[in-house]
N, C-alpha and C positions, 0 to 999 in steps of 0.2 A: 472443452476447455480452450481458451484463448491466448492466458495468461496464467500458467500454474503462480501457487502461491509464493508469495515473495513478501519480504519484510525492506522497507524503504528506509531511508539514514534521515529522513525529517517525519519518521513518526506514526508511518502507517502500513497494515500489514493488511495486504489485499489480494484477489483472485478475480480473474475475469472469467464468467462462462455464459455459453450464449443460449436463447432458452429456447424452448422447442418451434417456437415464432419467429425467429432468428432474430429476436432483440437483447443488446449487449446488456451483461448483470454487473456491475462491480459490486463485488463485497470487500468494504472496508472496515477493519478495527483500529481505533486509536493504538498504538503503544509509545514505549519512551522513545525520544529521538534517540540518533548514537551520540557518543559525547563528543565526535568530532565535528558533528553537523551543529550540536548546540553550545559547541568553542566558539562557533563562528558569530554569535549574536551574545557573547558577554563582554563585558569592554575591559 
């Protein structure tokens, strides 16, 4: 593990791990941004 899992304020919830080759993996899911990150682009 590189990066335990974590949820991001513009919308995505990912995990780095690195694979038995030592090549980096991102798993990324869309989710909703928070509503403070998408205050910032309504006018």
């Amino acid at each position: 593990m590189v990066l335990p899992l974590r949820s991001e304020e513009f919308g995505q919830r990912h995990l780095i791990v690195t694979d038995p080759a030592g090549v980096l993996v991102d798993v990324i899911i869309e989710i909703e941004p928070s509503a403070a990150y998408a205050a910032g682009f309504t006018g």
